[in-house]
N, C-alpha and C positions, 0 to 999 in steps of 0.2 A: 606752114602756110606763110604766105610772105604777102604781103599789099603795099601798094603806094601809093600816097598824099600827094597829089601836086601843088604847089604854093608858087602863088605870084604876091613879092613883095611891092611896095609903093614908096619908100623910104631908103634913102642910105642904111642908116641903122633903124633895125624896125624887131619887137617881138612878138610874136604871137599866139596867142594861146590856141593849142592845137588836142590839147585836153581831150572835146567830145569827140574827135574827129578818129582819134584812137580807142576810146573808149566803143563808138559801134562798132569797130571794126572787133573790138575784143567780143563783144555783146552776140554779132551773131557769128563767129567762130568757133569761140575757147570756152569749155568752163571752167576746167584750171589748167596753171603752167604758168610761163615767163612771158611777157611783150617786151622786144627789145624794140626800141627804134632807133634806127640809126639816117643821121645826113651825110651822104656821098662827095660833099663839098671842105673845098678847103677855106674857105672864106664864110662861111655859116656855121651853125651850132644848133645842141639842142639840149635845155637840162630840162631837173626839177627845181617850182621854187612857187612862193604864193601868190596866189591867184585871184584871192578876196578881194585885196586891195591896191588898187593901179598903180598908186605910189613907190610900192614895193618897189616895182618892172622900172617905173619912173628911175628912180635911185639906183638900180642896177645900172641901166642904159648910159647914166650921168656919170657916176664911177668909174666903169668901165671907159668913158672915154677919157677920164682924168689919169688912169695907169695908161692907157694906148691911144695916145691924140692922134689923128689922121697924118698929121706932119709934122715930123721928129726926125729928119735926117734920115730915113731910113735907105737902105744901098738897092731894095728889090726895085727893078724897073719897072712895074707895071704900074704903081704906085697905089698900091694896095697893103702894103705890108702890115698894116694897123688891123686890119679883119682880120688877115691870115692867123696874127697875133691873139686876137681876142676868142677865133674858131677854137688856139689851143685852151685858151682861159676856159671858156663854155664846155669845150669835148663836144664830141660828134656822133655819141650813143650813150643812151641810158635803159637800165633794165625796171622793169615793175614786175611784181609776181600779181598771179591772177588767179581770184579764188571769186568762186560762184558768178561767173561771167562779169567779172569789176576787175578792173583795177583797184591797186591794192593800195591807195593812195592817202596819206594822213587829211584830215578835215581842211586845210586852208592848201594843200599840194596840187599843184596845176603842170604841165605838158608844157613847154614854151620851145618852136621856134626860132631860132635868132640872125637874124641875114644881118650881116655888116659890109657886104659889097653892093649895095641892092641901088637902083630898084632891079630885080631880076625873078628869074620864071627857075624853081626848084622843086627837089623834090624829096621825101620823106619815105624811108622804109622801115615796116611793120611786118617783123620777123615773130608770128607766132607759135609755141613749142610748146605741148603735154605734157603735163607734169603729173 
């Protein structure tokens, strides 16, 4: 079964917790097996990471632009190459295993989103498989 998230960001760099939004789709489909989701985009991402505390996300976001500043010389014309960079940083699919209609997620583990070319209209695939 496969589903799709549509997401409109509001930010250059923006993250978002996209957690429940996966989570129903596991709820009324699967009761066990894997949720992969993956972003189709070379300029977005999407991991795992905590969710409790905003700071966390804060401090990712902050980092990440200290290893890939927007403008560094870079040679790609479109002048984007700082996303494209950070899309490899994040990766563009993540797995969870799914047992009794849940994600199989550690206590503070949240779903995040991550546009670094935004503000922009994308989209999110939920690939889920029987296990």
């Amino acid at each position: 079964m496969l589903k799709k998230i549509n997401i409109k960001t509001s930010s250059h760099t923006e993250f978002l917790d996209i957690t429940e939004k996966v989570r129903q789709i596991v709820r009324e489909n699967l009761d066990e097996g894997l949720c992969v989701v993956y972003v189709p985009h070379t300029t977005a991402g999407v991991f795992i990471n905590e969710n409790a505390d905003p700071d966390v996300i804060y401090d990712v976001k902050t980092q990440l632009e200290k290893l890939v500043p927007w403008i560094n010389n870079y040679r790609h014309l479109e002048g984007n190459a700082a996303a494209h960079i950070k899309s490899i940083l994040t990766g563009n699919s993540i797995s969870v295993i799914v047992e009794n209609r849940d994600l199989l997620l550690g206590t503070w583990q949240g779903i995040f989103f991550a546009e670094f070319d935004g503000p922009r209209s994308r989209n999110v695939y939920v690939k889920l498989l029987k296990g």
